[in-house]
Structure formats: structure tokens, C-alpha cells
N, C-alpha and C positions, 0 to 999 in steps of 0.2 A: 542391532541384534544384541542383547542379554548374553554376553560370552558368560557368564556363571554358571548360565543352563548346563552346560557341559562337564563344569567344573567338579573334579573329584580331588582335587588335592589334600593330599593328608590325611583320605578316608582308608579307614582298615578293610582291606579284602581279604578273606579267606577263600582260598579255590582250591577244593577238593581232586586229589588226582591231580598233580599241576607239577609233577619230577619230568611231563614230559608228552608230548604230544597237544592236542587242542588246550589243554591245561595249562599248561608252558607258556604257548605263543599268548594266552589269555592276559597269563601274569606281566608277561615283557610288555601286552598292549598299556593295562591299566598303570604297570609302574612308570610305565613312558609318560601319561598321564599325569602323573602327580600321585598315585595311591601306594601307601605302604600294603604291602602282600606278605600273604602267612602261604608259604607252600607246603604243602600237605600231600603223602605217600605213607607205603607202606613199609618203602624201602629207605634206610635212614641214609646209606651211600647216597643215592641215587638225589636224593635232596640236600643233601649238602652240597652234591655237586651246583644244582641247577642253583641252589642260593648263592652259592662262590661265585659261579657265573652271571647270575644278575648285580651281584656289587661290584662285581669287578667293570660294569657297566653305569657303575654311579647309581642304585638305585636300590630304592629302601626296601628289603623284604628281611625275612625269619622265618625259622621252620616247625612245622607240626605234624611230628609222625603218628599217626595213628589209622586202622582199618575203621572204612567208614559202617561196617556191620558190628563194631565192639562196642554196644553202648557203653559199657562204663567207662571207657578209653576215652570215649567222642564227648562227653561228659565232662572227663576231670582235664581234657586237652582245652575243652572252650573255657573251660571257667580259668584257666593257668594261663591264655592266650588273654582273657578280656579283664583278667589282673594286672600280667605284665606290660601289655600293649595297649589296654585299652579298648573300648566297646568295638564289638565288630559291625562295619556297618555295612559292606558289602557280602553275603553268602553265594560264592556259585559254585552248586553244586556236577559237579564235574564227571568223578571220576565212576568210571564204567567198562565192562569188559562185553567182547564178543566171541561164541563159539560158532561156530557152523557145522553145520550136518541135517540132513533130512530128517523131518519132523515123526516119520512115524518108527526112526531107530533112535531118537535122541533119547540119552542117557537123564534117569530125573535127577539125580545132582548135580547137572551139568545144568538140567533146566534150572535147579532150584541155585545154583551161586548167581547166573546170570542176573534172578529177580533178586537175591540176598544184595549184590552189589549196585544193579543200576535204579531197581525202586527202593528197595528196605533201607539200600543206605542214605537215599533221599532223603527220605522219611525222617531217619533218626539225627541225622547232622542239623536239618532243617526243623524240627521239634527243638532240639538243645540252643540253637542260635537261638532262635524264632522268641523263644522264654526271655530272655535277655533281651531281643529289640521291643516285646511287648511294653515292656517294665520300660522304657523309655521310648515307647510310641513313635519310633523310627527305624528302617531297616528298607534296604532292598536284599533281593532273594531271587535267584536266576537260576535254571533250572537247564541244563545243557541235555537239550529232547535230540530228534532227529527226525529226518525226514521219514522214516520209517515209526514217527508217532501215528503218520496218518496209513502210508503205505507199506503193502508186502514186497517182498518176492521170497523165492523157494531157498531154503538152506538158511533163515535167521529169523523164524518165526518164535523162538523165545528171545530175542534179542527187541523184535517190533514187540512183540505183548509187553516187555518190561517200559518200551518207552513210551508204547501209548498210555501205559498206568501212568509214569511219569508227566506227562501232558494232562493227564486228570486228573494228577494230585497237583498239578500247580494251578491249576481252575480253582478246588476244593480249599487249599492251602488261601487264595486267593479271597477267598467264598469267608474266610474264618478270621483271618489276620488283617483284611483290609482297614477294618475297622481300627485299629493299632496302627494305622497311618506305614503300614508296610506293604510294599509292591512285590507283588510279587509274578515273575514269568517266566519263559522261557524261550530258549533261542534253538530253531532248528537245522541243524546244520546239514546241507547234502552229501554228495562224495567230495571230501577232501583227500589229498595225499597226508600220510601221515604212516605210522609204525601198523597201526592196524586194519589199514586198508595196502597195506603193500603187496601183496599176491593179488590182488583187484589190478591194481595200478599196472602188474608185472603179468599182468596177462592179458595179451594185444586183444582176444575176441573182446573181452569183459571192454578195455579199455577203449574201444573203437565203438560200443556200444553206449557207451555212458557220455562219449564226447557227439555222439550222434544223439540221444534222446536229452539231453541237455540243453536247452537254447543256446546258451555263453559258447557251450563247443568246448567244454574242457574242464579237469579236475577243479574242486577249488582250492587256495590257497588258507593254510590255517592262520595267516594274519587276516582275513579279509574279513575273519569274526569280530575281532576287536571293536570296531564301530558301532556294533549292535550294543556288546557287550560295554560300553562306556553308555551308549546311552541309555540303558537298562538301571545302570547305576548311578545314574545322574537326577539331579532335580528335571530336567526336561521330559522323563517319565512319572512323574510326581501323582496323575493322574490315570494312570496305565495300569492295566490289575490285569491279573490269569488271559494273559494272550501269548501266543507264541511266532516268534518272528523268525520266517524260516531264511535261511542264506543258503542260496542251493542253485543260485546262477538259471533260476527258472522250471528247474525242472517238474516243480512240485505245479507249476500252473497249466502243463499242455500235457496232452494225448496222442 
């Protein structure tokens, strides 16, 4: 076996959204890994914390505050990040928000942050990296979709329309860049426990339900991503373009 395939040592990752939640556990996977990480919020405490906390565990990261809907921020943060640090060579783009509420009371600025944050800010992060891997004909680019690219249910239908754009702009992105020897995909992840499924979690119907149409029988765990996500950014995907690899303990294949 080719143990390099795996190998991300000493590759820069930037992951969007990453002070805490699937972001987080992402960072702690790849820096376990060998990968220095750029953690990236909006909130500058809240990232300093999570960097304190990763070096205080032996492990290379640095911080980059900025919202991923500010282009000229997202902008002058990569060019300050691929100065001081050095070309980025892992992008995943992460960070995302969820509201809920019935579709035919939902508020339009509630619809339009939703798409502002989980597609536009795609977009725009993944445009300013994507420049910089062109110009050096390397890069991977990860796309943190959901199970909800492909399916509905009631109460988060601008949540699924943001991520099935998401799922078709990493097709499209995939469609543009490949050529540039950049990979580009995304990882779909099911119900995990985390900060923004905890009223899911904290509610026995909901939760008896999802551990019932589940095959595994149960929430997933936000380290169980890591896996996908090293191999997303490893040479072992070298030949991988616009697919998405769902992690969802099966739910996504039965009826």
C-alpha cells in the first residue's frame, strides 16, 4: 500500500466556519493529520478560543476572521493568509446556517441570509481561493453539502434549496477548474449531533424517528466526517471531480 495516498502533512487548510461544530471536529481531524489549519469565523473570541485549544493539543493552526458574504474581506484575508502562510492548498468550505419555519410564512430575509451564507458564501470564498490554485495548477476544494442536497422535509426548505445549489455548484465548479488539476467535491453529511441540530436531538419523537429510518440506528458522530474529508484532500482523490460522498449511516439509500 502507497501510505502517501493519504498523506496531507504540512498542507494548508483553510475551513470556513470552523470556531465550532462539523468545522471544528474537521480541523482537529486534518490537524491530527499532519495539516496546518487556518480557522475561520466571524467571531474573533470564539476563534481564538478554538486556536488556543488546538495548540494547546500540539497542533499547527492560525486564525482568519472574516464573513464569508464580505467579498472584499474574503479577498484581502486569502491574499494576507497565502502571504503569511503560504499557498492554500486544502479549501472547505464549511460554514452555514439553519432557520426553520413553514415555507409559506418564511420571512424573505430570512430566506435570502440563508442563500447569502450557505451558497453566495461558497461561491465567493471558493472564486478568491480557486484564483490562486489556478496560477499553480493545484488545489482541492470541499464543499460541506448535506443530505438535504438531494432530500426534503417540511420546515427547512430554504435550507435544502441552498444546498442542493451547493451540490450544483460543486458539479459546475468541478466542470471549470478541473482542468487546473483541481478537485473539486463535496461531502454530505446526515443527522449529526452538534449545536444546530440540538432541539432535533432534544426531541424523543424527532429522535426515535431518525434512529428508526436510519439503518446504523443512530445519530452520527461529527468526528466520523474526518475520513472522507482527508480523503477529499489527499492525493488518493487525485482523479475525483464534482461528486459528493454522503456520510449519513445509510439513510440516504433506503425507503
Amino acid at each position: 500500500m502507497n501510505n502517501q495516498l493519504f498523506d496531507i502533512s504540512n498542507k494548508l487548510a483553510l475551513i470556513t466556519g470552523s470556531s465550532k461544530g462539523i468545522g471544528k471536529s474537521l480541523a482537529y481531524g486534518l490537524a491530527a493529520s499532519g495539516a496546518r489549519i487556518v480557522i475561520n469565523g466571524r467571531d474573533k473570541k470564539k476563534i481564538a478560543g478554538t486556536v488556543k485549544e488546538l495548540k494547546e493539543n500540539g497542533m499547527d493552526v492560525y486564525s482568519s476572521a472574516f464573513d464569508v458574504n464580505d467579498k472584499p474581506s474574503v479577498e484581502a484575508q486569502i491574499e494576507k493568509i497565502e502571504n503569511e502562510l503560504g499557498s492554500i492548498d486544502i479549501l472547505i468550505n464549511n460554514a452555514g446556517i439553519q432557520i426553520r419555519g413553514p415555507l409559506e410564512d418564511f420571512e424573505l430575509d430570512s430566506w435570502q441570509r440563508i442563500l447569502d451564507v450557505n451558497l453566495t458564501g461558497v461561491f465567493i470564498v471558493s472564486q478568491c481561493v480557486a484564483k490562486k490554485m489556478i496560477g499553480r495548477k493545484s488545489g482541492k476544494i470541499i464543499n460541506i453539502c448535506s443530505l438535504q442536497s438531494d432530500l426534503a422535509r417540511p420546515t427547512i426548505a430554504p435550507y435544502a434549496a441552498s444546498k442542493g445549489g451547493v451540490r450544483m455548484l460543486t458539479r459546475a465548479m468541478s466542470a471549470e477548474w478541473a482542468k487546473y488539476n483541481i478537485q473539486v467535491n463535496g461531502i454530505g453529511p446526515g443527522y449529526f449531533k452538534t449545536d444546530m441540530t440540538k432541539s432535533l436531538v432534544q426531541d424523543k419523537d424527532f429522535d426515535a424517528w431518525i434512529k428508526k429510518r436510519t439503518p446504523a440506528q443512530r445519530w452520527g458522530d461529527v468526528n466520523e466526517l474526518t475520513g472522507a474529508a482527508i480523503f477529499l484532500s489527499s492525493k488518493a482523490s487525485d482523479f475525483i471531480n464534482g461528486q459528493l460522498i454522503y456520510v449519513d449511516g445509510g439513510l440516504s439509500t433506503t425507503i
